[in-house]
C-alpha positions, 0 to 999 in steps of 0.5 A: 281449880285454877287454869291458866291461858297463854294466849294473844288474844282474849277467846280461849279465855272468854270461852273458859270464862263462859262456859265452865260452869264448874268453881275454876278461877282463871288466869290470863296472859299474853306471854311467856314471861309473865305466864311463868312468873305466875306459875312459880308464885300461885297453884295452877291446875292445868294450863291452857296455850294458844298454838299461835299468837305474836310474841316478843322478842324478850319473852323467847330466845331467838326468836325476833319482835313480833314474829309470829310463832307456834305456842309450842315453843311456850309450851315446850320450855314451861313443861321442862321448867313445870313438867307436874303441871298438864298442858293442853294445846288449842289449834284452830288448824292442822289437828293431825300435824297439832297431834303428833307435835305435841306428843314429840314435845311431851305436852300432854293434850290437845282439843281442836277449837272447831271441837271445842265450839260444837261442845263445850264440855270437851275442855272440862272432861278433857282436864278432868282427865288429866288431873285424874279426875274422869273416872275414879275405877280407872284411877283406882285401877292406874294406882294399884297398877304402879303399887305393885312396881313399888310407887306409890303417891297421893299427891298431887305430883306423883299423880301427874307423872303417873298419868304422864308415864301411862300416856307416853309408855304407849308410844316408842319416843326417847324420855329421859327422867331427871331429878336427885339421887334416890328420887325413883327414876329407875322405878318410873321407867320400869313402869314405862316399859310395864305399861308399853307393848314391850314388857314381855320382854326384858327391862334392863337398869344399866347403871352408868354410874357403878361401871368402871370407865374401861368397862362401860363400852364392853357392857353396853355393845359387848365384844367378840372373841379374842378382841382383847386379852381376856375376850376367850368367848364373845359377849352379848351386849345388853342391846342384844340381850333386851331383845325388843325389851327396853334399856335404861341407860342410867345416869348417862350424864356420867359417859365420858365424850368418847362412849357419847359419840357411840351412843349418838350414833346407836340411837341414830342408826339403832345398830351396833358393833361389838367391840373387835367385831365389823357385823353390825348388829341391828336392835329393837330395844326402846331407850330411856335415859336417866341422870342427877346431873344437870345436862344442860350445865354440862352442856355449856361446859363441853362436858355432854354433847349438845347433839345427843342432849337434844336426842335424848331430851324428846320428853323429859320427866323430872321426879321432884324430890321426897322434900317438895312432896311430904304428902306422898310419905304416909303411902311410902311408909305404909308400903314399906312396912306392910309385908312385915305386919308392923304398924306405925305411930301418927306421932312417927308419920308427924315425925317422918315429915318433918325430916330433910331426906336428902338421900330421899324414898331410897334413904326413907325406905332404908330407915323404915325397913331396918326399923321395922326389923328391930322394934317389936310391933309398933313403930313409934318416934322413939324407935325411929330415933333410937335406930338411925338418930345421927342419919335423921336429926341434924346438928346445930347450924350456926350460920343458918339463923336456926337448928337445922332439922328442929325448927328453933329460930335462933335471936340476937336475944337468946342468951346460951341458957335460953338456946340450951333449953329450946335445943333439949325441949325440941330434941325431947319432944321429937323422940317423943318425950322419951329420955333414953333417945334423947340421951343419945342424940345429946351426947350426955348422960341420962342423970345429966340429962335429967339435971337439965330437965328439972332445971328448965321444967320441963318434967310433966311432959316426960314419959314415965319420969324417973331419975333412977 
């Protein structure tokens, strides 16, 4: 296990030093700058931060050289820039006002150093727990629980936003959950309101983003009759329909300025008008909100309201995508085929991994279910790529010093010749040695194909080698 201190000074690090007795290696270091530039180059467990030390003026934006501050500031910009990694926050005062501050900045814990002196075991149960370590029944527990909504994860990132999710469910604050399409964002916030006090009531997934322009006002504060032309009956908003439910505005980042304006003043003021109407509707929905976008970018470009960024933004979550988390693929795949008692190769897992996802768990599921459907009882590479090649191999990127999607590092050496043999070796071996996908994928003829193989010797490896 590896901590990390933020801290002016050297106690919280001597105290770790001291009295871990368990294999953990730390880290110190006594400012935002150099704290992060260590985390984007090693493995960190958790990270430890002082509530106040001094600071300079490089290390935060505005604030001025030598002011003395809280750690939260810290804390806040490495949790959006690290949200996979727990933090826990040391105060020496204040464990009330320490408590609720760091539940409103999405830092994940906090231990009082008067506790932490009269026992020092609390800091090594306390990031046990974080990192799901505490008690393997209720871990167990936690995972079957995310299982039935359709999330599933072993690694190390998942696990962290699932215990983070369970924690901030129970409490009625804003989140909003970033990262790229297909990621999973709207599932993790179903689990959000599965585990809060809410989820007797509605969960509704407004989706922004598949909205006509025009319509979106009407769809999230409904109207009443005769507002317009066609308004022959009134219309409830998805506001008065969740009821004490919860609403997911997904991809807010796609409202244009003007509904902006409204939903400012809708979280704000948590009351309504329909449109036509003048009664204001009071609501006890919890709001969540969900984009691809990157707000703050907009932000800078006039395009999303700075106010109603900071609103939203109370906890942010982001999911990373499938391609910085591979090890969660066996698990998906596995799910995604167990209702249609089909099994799955390791050769085809081994295959699955090596692949981009850009339209990542949505484009996977995709591939794995309609391949379930077309092959017999096993799925293996050859099926795989027999189903949805032009969807998973990439094409030859001459400008990249490699095949994209073969892993055949490209050399000012290789003659046509050497590059020809490398790209059907590879080709062949993902489709498992097998020539009729290869076939396909290559665009030429299987007794061409074959030509080739006997050319470049590469016929002992292939499976049930025949030229008829």
């Amino acid at each position: 296990m590896r901590i990390l201190v933020i801290d002016d000074g050297n106690d919280i690090y001597n105290f770790c030093s001291q009295f871990i007795r368990e294999k953990v290696k730390c880290a110190h270091f006594t400012n935002y700058h150099d704290a992060h530039n260590f985390v984007k180059k090693s493995k960190v467990d958790v990270i430890l931060v002082d509530k106040v030390f001094n600071i300079e003026e490089k290390d935060l934006i505005n604030i001025s050289k030598n002011h003395k501050i809280e750690g939260y500031a810290i804390a806040e910009r490495i949790k959006k820039e690290h949200s996979e990694i727990p933090i826990i926050m040391i105060s020496v005062h204040a464990p009330g006002e320490t408590a609720q501050k760091t539940l409103e900045l999405g830092i994940d814990d906090f231990i009082e150093w008067e506790a932490l002196s009269l026992d020092p075991e609390i800091l090594i149960r306390r990031i046990k727990k974080l990192l799901g370590a505490a008690d393997p029944a209720e871990s167990n527990k936690a995972k079957m629980e995310f299982k039935e909504l359709g999330i599933v994860g072993n690694g190390k990132l998942m696990k962290s936003i699932m215990a983070r999710v369970k924690k901030i469910a129970q409490e009625d604050t804003h989140i909003l959950f970033t990262g790229e399409t297909g990621v999973g964002k709207d599932m993790i916030a179903n689990a959000v309101h599965y585990f809060s006090g809410r989820k007797d009531y509605p969960f509704i997934d407004l989706n922004l983003s598949a909205i006509p322009e025009t319509l979106v006002e009407d769809e999230i504060f409904g109207h009443e009759k005769g507002a317009f032309t066609d308004a022959k009956a009134e219309k409830k908003s998805v506001l008065e329909i969740a009821g004490g439910g919860t609403v997911l505005f997904n991809e807010i980042g796609d409202l244009n300025l003007q509904v902006q304006v409204k939903i400012l003043k809708l979280i704000e003021s948590k009351a309504f008008t329909r449109i036509g109407g003048t009664k204001e509707i009071k609501t006890n929905a919890r709001f969540i909100f969900a984009t691809n976008k990157e707000l703050k970018d907009m932000v800078a470009r006039g395009l999303f309201r700075k106010d109603l960024y900071y609103r939203i933004s109370t906890n942010v979550i982001s999911i990373p995508p499938l391609r910085e988390r591979k090890e969660d693929i066996p698990e998906i795949v596995y799910y995604a085929v167990k209702d249609r008692k089909k099994k799955i190769t390791n050769d085809a897992i081994d295959y699955l991994k090596k692949q981009k996802w850009e339209g990542n768990i949505r484009q996977l599921k995709s591939v794995i279910e309609s391949t379930a459907i077309l092959c017999d009882k096993v799925i293996t590479v050859r099926s795989i790529v027999s189903a949805h090649q032009q969807h998973i191999l990439q094409p030859v990127d001459q400008f990249s010093g490699s095949v994209a999607g073969l892993d055949i590092e490209l050399s000012s050496e290789m003659s046509l010749k050497d590059l020809e043999k490398a790209y059907i070796a590879k080709v062949l071996q993902n489709c498992d040695w097998f020539v009729e996908p290869a076939e396909k994928i290559l665009k030429i003829s299987r007794a061409s194909l074959y030509r080739k193989i006997k050319e470049y010797d590469l016929k002992g490896k292939i499976r049930g080698y025949s030229q008829k």
